[in-house]
C-alpha positions in Angstrom: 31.2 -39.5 19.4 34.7 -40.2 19.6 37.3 -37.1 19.2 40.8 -37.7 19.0 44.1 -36.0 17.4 45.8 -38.0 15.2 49.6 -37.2 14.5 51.9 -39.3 12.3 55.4 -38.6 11.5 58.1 -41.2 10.3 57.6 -45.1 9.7 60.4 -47.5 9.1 58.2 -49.6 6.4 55.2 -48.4 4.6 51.9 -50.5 6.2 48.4 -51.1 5.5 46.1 -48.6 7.3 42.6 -50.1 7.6 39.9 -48.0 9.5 38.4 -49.8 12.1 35.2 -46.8 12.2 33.7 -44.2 10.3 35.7 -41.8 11.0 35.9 -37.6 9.6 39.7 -36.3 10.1 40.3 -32.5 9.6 43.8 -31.7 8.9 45.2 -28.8 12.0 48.2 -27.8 10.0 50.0 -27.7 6.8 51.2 -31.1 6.5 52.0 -34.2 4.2 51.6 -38.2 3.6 52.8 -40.9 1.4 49.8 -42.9 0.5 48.3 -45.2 -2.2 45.8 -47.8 -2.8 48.8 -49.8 -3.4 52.0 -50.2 -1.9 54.0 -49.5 -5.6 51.4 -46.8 -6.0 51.7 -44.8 -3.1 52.2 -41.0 -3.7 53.2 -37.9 -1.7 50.1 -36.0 -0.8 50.0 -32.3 0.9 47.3 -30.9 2.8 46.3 -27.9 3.6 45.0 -26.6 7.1 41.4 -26.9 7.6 40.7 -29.9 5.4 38.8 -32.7 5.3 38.2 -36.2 4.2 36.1 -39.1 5.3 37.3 -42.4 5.7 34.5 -45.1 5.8 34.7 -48.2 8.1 36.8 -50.9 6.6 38.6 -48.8 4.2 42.5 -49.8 3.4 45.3 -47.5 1.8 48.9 -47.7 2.2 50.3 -45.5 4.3 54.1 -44.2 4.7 55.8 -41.6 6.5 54.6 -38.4 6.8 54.2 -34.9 9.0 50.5 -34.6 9.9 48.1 -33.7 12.8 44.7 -34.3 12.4 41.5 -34.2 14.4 39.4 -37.5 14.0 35.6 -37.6 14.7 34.4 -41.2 14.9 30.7 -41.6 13.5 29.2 -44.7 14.8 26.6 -46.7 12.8 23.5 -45.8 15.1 24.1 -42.1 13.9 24.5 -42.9 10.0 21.4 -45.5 10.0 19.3 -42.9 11.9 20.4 -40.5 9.5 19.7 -42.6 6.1 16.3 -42.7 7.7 14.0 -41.5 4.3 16.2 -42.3 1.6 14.3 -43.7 -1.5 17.9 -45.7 -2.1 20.5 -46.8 -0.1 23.5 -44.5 0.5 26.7 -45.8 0.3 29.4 -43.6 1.8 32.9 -44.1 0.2 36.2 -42.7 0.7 37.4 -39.2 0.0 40.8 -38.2 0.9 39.7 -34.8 0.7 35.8 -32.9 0.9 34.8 -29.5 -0.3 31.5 -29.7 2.4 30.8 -25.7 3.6 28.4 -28.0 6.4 30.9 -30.3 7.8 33.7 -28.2 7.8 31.4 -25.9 10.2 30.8 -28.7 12.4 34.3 -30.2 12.8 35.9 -26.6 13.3 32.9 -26.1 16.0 34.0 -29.8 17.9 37.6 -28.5 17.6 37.2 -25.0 19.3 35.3 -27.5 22.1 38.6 -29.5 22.4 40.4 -26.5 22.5 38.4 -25.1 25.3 38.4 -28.7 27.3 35.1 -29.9 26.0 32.9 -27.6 28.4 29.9 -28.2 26.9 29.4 -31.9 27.8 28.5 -34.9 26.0 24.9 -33.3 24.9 27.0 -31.3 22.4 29.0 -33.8 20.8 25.8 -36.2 20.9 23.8 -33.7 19.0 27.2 -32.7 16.7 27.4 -36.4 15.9 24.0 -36.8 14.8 24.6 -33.7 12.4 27.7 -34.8 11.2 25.5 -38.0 9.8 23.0 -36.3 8.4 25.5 -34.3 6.2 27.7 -37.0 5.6 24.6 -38.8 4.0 23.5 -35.7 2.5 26.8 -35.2 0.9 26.9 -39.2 -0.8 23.2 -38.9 -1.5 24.1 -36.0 -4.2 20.0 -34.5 -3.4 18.2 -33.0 -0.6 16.8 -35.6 2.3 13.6 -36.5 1.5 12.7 -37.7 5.1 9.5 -38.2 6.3 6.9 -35.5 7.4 7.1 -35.8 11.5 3.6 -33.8 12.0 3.1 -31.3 15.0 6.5 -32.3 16.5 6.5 -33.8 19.7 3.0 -34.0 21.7 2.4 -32.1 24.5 3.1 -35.4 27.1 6.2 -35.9 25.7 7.3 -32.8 25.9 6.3 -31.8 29.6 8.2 -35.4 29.8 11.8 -34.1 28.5 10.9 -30.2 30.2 11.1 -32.7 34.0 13.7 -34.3 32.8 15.9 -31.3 32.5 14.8 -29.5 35.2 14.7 -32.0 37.6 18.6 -33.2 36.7 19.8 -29.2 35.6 23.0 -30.2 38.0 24.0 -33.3 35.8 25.2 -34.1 32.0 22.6 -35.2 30.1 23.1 -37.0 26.9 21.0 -37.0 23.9 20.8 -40.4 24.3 18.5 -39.9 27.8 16.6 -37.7 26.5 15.5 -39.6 23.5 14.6 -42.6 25.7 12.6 -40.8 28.4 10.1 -40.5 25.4 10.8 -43.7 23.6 12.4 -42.2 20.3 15.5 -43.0 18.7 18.0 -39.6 19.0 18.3 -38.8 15.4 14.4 -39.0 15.4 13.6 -36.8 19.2 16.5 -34.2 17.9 14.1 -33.6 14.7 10.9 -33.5 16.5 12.4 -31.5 19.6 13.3 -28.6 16.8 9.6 -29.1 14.9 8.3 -28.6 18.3 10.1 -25.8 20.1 12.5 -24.2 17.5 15.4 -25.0 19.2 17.9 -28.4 19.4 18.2 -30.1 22.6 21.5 -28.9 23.7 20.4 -25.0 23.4 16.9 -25.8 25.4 18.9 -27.6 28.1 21.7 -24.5 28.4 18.8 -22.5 28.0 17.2 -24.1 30.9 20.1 -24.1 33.4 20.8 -19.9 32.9 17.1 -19.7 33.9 17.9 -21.6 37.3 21.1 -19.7 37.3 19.3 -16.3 37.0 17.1 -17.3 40.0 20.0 -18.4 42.2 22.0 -15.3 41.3 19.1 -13.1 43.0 19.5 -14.9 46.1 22.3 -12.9 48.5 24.5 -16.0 50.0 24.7 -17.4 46.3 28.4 -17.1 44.8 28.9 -17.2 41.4 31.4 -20.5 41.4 28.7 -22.1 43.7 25.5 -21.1 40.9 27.9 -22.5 38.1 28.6 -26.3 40.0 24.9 -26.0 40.9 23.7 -25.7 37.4 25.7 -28.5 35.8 28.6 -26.0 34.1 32.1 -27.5 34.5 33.9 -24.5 34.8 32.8 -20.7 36.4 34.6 -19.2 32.8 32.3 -21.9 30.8 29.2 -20.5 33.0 29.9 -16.8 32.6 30.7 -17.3 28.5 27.4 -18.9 27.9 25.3 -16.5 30.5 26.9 -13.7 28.6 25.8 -15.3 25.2 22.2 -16.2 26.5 21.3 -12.7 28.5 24.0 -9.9 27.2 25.8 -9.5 30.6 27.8 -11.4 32.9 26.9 -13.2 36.4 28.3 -10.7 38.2 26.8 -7.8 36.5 23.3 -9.8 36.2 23.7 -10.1 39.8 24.1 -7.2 40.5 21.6 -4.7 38.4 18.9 -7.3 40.0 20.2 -6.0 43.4 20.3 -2.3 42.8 16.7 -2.5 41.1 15.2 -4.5 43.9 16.6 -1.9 46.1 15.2 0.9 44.4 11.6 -0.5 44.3 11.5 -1.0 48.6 13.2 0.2 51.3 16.4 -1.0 51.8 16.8 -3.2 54.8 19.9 -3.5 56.2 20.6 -6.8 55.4 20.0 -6.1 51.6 22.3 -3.0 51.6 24.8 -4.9 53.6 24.5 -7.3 50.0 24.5 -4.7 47.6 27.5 -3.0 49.2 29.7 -6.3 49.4 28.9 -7.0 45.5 29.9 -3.1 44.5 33.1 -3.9 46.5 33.5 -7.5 44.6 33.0 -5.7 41.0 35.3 -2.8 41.8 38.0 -5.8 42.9 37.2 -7.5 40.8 37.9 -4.7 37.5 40.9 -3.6 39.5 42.2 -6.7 39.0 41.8 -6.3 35.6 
């Protein structure tokens, strides 16, 4: 999925804007734009912050100056036909300058704090983003509920083991939804659905879910440093790493690392070796809050 920020300010001559994708813009400030259907038609508009409109493929307006930033999700057609998937008619998805959508506005605000941040999360995110973003978009021109097919059971137990391998044998690397759906020979709007039927979770949280758990086991090990646990386990960052540990298991590396040592300590006698470990994290901890 594309993300970009748009920003337009003045033009010299009015021109004819004509979107070359499907594309969801949410406005990031107060701003304006003279537009029309029609070049004698065109109007001052206002926005306000947090806005949004979707602008279908191929659609033209008029466009003048103006004082705008917007963010700009491009939907590609793989992710709308996989998402029209069970419709008794087709869905046509037409412009609107402006959408009252509780569903999408959640999702584009989510892909903007990710840009914000510097897109930690990877392209698994905005894979399985984009495939929601489709499904609500059709949703939202449909005017009813999906009536997709029943997928019964989920994914089978082959499969599964198949995608569990997968991710545990690559937790260092960026997976995209895209792998993952081919490693069982599904399409991704069709694996992401049968992934949740199966285990109750998308595939983004069972793969973040998957590297804390190797993360967990290196912490426990005495030469690992957090920085070197975080590269190891695929995380772009250490402050990424130690925001999403904190999410999964309620406490940071650090302090994971070190209740694992004192309890360990406390059920054998202390070696030196393991006291020599224990010691050097109390003394990284108290630096590390002095710091503070």
């Amino acid at each position: 999925m594309k993300v970009v920020v748009d920003l337009h300010g003045s033009v010299k001559e009015p021109y004819m804007r004509v979107q070359d994708e499907h594309v969801l813009a949410m406005m990031l400030r107060h701003g304006a734009i003279e537009v029309g259907a029609r070049r004698s038609s065109m109007q001052r508009v206002t926005f306000q912050a947090g806005e949004i409109g979707f602008f279908p493929r191929h659609s033209e307006r008029w466009v003048g100056s103006g004082n705008q930033e917007r963010l700009l999700l491009g939907i590609s057609d793989a992710a709308l036909a996989a998402a029209r998937e069970g419709k008794r008619a087709t869905v046509e998805l037409g412009h609107r300058c402006r959408m009252a959508d509780a569903r999408l506005a959640a999702l584009i605000k989510a892909v903007n704090a990710e840009r914000i941040s510097g897109f930690p999360s990877g392209r698994l995110f905005l894979d399985s983003i984009e495939q929601a973003v489709a499904a609500a978009l059709v949703d939202a021109f449909a005017g009813q509920n999906r009536s997709v097919r029943q997928l019964r059971g989920g994914l089978g137990p082959a499969r599964l083991r198949t995608i569990t391998e997968l991710v545990h044998g690559r937790v260092e690397e960026e997976l995209s939804l895209l792998q993952m759906a081919h490693a069982v020979n599904l399409s991704p709007a069709h694996f992401s659905r049968m992934f949740r039927k199966s285990t109750g979770e998308t595939p983004h949280q069972f793969v973040l879910r998957s590297k804390i758990e190797r993360a967990k086991e290196m912490l426990c090990t005495p030469e690992a440093r957090v920085l070197d646990v975080a590269v190891a386990c695929g995380f772009k960052t250490q402050q990424h790493f130690a925001r999403v540990f904190r999410r999964l298991c309620g406490t940071s590396p650090r302090e994971f690392r070190l209740e694992w040592w004192s309890r360990d300590l406390s059920e054998a006698a202390p070696s030196q070796s393991s006291t020599a470990v224990l010691k050097q994290l109390l003394l990284e901890e108290t630096t590390r809050q002095s710091a503070a």
